[in-house]
Biopython code that builds the backbone (N, CA, C, O; Angstrom):
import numpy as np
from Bio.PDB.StructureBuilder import StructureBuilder

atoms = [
    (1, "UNK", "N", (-30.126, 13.111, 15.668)),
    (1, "UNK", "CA", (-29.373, 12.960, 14.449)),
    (1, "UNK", "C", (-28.884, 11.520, 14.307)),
    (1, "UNK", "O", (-28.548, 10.742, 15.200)),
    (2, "UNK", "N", (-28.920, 11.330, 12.904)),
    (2, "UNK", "CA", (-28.409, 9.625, 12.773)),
    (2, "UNK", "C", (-27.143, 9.628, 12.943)),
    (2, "UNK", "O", (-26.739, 10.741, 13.281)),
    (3, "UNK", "N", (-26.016, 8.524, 12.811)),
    (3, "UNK", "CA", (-24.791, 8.647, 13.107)),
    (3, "UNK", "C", (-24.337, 7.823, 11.457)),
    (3, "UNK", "O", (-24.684, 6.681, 11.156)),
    (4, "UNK", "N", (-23.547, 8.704, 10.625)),
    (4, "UNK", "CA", (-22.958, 8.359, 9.508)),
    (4, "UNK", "C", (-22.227, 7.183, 9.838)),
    (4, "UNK", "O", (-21.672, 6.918, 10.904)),
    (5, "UNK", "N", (-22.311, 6.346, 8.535)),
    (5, "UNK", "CA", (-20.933, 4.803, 8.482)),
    (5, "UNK", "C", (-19.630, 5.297, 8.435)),
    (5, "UNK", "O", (-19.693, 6.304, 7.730)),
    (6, "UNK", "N", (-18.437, 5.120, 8.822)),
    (6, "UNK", "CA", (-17.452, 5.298, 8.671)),
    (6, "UNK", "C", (-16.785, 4.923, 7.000)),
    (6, "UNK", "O", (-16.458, 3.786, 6.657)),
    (7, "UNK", "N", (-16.692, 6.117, 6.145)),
    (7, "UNK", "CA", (-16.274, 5.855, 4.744)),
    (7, "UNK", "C", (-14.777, 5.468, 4.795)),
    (7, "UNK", "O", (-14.374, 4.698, 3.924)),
    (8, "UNK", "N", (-13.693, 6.043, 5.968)),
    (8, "UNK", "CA", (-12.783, 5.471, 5.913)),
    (8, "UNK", "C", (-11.612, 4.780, 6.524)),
    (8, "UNK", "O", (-11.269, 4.991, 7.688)),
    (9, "UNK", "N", (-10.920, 3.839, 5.615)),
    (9, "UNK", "CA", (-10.476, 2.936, 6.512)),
    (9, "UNK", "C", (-8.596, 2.674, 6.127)),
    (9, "UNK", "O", (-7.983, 2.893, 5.082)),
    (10, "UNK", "N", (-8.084, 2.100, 7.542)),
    (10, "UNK", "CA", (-7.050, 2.125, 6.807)),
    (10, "UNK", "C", (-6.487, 1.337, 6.406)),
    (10, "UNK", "O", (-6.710, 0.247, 6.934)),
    (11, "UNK", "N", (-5.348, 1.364, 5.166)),
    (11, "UNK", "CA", (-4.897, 0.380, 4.308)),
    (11, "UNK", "C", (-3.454, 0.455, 4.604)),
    (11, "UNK", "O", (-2.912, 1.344, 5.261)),
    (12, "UNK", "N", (-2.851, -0.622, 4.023)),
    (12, "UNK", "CA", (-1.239, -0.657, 3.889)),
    (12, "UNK", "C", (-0.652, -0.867, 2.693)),
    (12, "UNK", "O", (-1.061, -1.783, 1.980)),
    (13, "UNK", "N", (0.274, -0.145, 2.338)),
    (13, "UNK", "CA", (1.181, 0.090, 0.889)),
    (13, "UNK", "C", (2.045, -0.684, 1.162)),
    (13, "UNK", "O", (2.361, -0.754, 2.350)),
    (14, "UNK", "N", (2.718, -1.515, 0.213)),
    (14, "UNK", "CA", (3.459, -2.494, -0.028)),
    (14, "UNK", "C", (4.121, -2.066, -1.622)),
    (14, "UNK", "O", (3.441, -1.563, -2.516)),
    (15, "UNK", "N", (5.564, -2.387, -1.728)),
    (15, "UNK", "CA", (6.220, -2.158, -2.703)),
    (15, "UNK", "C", (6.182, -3.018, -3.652)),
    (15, "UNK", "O", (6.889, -3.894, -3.153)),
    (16, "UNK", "N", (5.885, -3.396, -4.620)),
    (16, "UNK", "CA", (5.983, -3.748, -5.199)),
    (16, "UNK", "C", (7.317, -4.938, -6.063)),
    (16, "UNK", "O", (7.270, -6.057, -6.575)),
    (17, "UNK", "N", (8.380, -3.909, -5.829)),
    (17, "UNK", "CA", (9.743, -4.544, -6.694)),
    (17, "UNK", "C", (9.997, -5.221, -5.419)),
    (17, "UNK", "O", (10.928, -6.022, -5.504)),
    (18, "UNK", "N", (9.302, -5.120, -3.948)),
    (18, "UNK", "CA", (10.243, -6.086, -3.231)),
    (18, "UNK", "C", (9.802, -7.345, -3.168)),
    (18, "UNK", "O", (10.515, -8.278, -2.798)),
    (19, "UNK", "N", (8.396, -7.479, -3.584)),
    (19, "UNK", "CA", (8.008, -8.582, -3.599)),
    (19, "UNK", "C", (7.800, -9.498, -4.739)),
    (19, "UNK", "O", (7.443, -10.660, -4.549)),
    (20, "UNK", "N", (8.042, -8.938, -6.101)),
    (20, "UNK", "CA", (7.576, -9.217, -7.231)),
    (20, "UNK", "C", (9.041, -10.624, -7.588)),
    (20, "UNK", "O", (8.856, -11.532, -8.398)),
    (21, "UNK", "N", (9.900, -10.518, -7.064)),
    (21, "UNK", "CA", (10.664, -11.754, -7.315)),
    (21, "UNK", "C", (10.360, -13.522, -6.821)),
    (21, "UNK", "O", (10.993, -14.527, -7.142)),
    (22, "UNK", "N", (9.336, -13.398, -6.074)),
    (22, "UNK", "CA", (8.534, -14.722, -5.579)),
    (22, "UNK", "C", (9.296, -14.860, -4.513)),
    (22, "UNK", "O", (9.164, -14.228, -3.465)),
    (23, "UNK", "N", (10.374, -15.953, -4.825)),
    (23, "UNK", "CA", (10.899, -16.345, -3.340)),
    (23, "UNK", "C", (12.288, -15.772, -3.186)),
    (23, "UNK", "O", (12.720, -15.564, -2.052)),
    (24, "UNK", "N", (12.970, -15.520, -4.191)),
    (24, "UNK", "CA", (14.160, -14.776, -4.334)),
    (24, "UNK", "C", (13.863, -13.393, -3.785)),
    (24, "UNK", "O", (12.975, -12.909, -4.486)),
    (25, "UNK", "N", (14.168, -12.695, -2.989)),
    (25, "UNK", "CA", (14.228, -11.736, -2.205)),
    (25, "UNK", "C", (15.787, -10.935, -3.086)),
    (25, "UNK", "O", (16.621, -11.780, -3.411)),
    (26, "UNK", "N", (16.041, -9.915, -3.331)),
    (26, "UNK", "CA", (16.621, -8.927, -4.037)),
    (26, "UNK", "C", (17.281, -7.976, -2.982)),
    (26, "UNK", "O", (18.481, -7.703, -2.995)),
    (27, "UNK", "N", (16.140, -7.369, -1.821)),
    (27, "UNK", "CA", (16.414, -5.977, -0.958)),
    (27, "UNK", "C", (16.529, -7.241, -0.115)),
    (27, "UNK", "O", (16.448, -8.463, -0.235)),
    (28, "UNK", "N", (16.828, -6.036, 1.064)),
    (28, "UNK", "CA", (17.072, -6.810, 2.698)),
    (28, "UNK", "C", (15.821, -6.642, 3.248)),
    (28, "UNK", "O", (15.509, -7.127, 4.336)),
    (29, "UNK", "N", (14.952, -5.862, 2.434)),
    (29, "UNK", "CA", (13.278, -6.516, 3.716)),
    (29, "UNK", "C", (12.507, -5.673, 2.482)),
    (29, "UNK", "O", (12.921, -5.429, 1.348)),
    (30, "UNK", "N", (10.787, -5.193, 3.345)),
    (30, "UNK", "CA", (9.741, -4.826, 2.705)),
    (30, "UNK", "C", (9.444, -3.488, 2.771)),
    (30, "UNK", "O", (9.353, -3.078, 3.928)),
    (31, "UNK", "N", (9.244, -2.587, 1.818)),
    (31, "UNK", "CA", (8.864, -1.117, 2.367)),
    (31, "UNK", "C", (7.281, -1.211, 2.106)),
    (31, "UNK", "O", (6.489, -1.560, 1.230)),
    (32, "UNK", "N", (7.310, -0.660, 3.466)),
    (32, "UNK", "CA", (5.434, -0.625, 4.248)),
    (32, "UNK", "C", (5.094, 1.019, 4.390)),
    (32, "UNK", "O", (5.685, 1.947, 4.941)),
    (33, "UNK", "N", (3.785, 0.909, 3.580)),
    (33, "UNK", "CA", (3.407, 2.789, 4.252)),
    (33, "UNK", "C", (2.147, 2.080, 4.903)),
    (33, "UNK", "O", (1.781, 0.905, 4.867)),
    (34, "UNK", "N", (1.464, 3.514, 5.677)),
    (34, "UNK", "CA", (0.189, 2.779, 6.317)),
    (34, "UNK", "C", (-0.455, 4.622, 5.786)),
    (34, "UNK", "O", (0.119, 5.705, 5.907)),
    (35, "UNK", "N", (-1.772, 4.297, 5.229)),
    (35, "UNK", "CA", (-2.811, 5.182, 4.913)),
    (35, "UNK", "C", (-3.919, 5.592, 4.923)),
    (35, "UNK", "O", (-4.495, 5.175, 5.928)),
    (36, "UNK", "N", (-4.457, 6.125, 4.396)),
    (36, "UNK", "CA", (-5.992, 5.726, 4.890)),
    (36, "UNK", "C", (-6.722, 6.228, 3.307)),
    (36, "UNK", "O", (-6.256, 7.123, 2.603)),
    (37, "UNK", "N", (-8.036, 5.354, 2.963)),
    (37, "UNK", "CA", (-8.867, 6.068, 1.793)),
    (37, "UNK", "C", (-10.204, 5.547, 2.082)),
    (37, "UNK", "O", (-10.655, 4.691, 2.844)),
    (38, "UNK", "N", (-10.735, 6.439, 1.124)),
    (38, "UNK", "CA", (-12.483, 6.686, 1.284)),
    (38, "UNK", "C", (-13.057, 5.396, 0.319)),
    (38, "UNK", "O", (-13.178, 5.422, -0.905)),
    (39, "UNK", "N", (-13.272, 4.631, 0.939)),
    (39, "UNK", "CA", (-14.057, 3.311, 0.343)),
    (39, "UNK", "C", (-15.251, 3.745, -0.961)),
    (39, "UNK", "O", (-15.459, 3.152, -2.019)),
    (40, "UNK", "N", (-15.834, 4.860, -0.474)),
    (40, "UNK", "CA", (-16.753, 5.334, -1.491)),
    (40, "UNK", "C", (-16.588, 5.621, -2.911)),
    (40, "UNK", "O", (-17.176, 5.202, -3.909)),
    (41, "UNK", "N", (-15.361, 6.681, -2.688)),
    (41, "UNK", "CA", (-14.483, 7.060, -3.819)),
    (41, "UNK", "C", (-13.788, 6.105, -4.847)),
    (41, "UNK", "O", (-13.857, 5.989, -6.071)),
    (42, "UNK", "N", (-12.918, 5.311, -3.610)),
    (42, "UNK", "CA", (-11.823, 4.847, -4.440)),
    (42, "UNK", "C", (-12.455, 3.284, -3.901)),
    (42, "UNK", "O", (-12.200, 2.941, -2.746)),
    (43, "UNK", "N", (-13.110, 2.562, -4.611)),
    (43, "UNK", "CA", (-13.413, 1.102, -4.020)),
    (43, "UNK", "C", (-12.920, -0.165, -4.386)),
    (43, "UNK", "O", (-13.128, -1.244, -3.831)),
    (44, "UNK", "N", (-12.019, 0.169, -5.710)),
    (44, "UNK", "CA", (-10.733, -0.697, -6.038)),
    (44, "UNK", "C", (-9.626, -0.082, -5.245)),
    (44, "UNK", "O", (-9.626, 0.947, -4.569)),
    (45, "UNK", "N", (-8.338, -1.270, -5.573)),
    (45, "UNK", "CA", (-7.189, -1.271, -5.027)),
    (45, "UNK", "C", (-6.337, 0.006, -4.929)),
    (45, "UNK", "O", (-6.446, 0.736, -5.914)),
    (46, "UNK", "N", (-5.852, 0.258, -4.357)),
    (46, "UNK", "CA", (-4.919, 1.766, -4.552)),
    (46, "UNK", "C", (-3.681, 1.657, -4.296)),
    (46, "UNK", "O", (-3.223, 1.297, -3.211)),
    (47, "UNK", "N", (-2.903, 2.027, -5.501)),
    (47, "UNK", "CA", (-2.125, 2.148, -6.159)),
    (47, "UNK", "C", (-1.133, 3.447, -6.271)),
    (47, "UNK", "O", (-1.335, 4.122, -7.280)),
    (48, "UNK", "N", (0.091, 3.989, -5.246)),
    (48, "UNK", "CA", (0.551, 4.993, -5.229)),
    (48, "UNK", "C", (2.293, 5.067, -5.187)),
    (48, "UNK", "O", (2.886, 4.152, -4.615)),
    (49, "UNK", "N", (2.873, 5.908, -5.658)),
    (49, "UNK", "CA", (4.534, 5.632, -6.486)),
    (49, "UNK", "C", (4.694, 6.477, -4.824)),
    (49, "UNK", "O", (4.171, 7.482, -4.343)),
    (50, "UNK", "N", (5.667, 5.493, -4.333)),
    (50, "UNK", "CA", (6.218, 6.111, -3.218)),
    (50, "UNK", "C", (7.790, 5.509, -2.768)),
    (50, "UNK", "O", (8.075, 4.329, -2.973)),
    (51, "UNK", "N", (8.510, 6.224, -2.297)),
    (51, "UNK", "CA", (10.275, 6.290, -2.136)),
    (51, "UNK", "C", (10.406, 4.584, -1.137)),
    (51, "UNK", "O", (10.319, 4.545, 0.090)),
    (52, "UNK", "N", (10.552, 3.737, -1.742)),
    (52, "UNK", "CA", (11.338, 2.722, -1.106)),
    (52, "UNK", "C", (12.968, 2.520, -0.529)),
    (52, "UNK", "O", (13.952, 2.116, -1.148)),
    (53, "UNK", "N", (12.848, 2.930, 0.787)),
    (53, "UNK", "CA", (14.499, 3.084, 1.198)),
    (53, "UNK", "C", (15.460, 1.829, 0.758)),
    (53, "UNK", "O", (16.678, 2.005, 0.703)),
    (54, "UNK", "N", (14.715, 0.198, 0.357)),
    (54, "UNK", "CA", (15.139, -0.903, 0.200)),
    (54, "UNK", "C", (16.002, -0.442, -1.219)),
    (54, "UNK", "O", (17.183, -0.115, -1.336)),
    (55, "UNK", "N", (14.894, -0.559, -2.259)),
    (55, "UNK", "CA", (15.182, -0.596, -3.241)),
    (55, "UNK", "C", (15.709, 0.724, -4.232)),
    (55, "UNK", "O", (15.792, 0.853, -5.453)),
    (56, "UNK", "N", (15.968, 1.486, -3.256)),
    (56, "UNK", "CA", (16.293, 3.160, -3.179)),
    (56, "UNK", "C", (16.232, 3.690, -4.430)),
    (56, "UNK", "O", (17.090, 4.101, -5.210)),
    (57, "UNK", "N", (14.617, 3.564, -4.481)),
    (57, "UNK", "CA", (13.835, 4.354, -5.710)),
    (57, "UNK", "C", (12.804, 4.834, -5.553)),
    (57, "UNK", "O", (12.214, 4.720, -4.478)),
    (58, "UNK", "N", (12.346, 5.446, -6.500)),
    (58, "UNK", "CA", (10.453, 5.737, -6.095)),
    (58, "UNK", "C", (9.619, 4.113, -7.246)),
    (58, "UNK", "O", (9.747, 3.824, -8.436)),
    (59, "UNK", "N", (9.061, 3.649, -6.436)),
    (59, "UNK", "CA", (8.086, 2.632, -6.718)),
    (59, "UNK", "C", (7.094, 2.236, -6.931)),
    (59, "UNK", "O", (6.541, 2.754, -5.961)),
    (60, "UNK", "N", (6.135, 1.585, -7.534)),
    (60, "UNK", "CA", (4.557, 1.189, -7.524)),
    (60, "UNK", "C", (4.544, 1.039, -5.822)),
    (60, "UNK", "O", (5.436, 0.403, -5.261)),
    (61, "UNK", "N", (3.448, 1.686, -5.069)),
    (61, "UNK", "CA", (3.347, 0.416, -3.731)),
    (61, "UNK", "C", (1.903, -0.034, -4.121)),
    (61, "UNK", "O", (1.165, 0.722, -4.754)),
    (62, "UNK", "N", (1.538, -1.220, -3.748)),
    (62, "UNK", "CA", (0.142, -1.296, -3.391)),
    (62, "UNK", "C", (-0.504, -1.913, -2.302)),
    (62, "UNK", "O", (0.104, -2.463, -1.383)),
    (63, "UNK", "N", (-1.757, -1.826, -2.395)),
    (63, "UNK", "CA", (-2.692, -2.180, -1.247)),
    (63, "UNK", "C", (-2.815, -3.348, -1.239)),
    (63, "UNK", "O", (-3.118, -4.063, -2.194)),
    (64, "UNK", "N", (-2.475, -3.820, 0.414)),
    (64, "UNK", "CA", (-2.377, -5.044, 0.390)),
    (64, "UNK", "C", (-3.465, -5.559, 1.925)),
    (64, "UNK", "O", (-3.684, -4.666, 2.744)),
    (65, "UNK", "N", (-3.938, -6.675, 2.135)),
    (65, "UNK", "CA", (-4.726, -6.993, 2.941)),
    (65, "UNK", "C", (-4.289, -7.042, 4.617)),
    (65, "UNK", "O", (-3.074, -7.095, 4.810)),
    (66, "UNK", "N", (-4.930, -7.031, 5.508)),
    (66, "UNK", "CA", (-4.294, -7.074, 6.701)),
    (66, "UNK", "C", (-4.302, -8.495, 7.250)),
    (66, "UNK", "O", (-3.769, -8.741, 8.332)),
]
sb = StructureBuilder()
sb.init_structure("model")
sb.init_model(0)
sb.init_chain("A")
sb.init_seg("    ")
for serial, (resi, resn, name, xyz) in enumerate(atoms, 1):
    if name == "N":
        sb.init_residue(resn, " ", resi, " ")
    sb.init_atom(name, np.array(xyz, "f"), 0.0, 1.0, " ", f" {name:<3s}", serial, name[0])
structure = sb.get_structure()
């Protein structure tokens, strides 16, 4: 039997509102998720509303590079 490519890999979520001020910082740090998605499926950026304890809301996070 052949051995399939690995479709998935993992990514890291990044908030959005904590970083979107440039150098002015707002919260006291960064809310980070770590995930995983199917390259096949989803082969743009991914994009998911998740609870930032910083900015103590639910938020855009997105995918950001390692």
């Amino acid at each position: 039997m052949a051995k399939r490519k690995n479709a998935r890999v993992t990514v890291l979520l990044e908030c959005k509102d904590c970083i979107r001020n440039g150098g002015k910082k707002v919260s006291t740090g960064i809310s980070r998720y770590i995930t995983e998605k199917n390259v096949h499926n989803t082969p743009n950026q991914l994009e998911l509303r998740k609870f930032c304890p910083y900015c103590y809301k639910h938020t855009s996070h997105v995918e950001i590079k390692k």
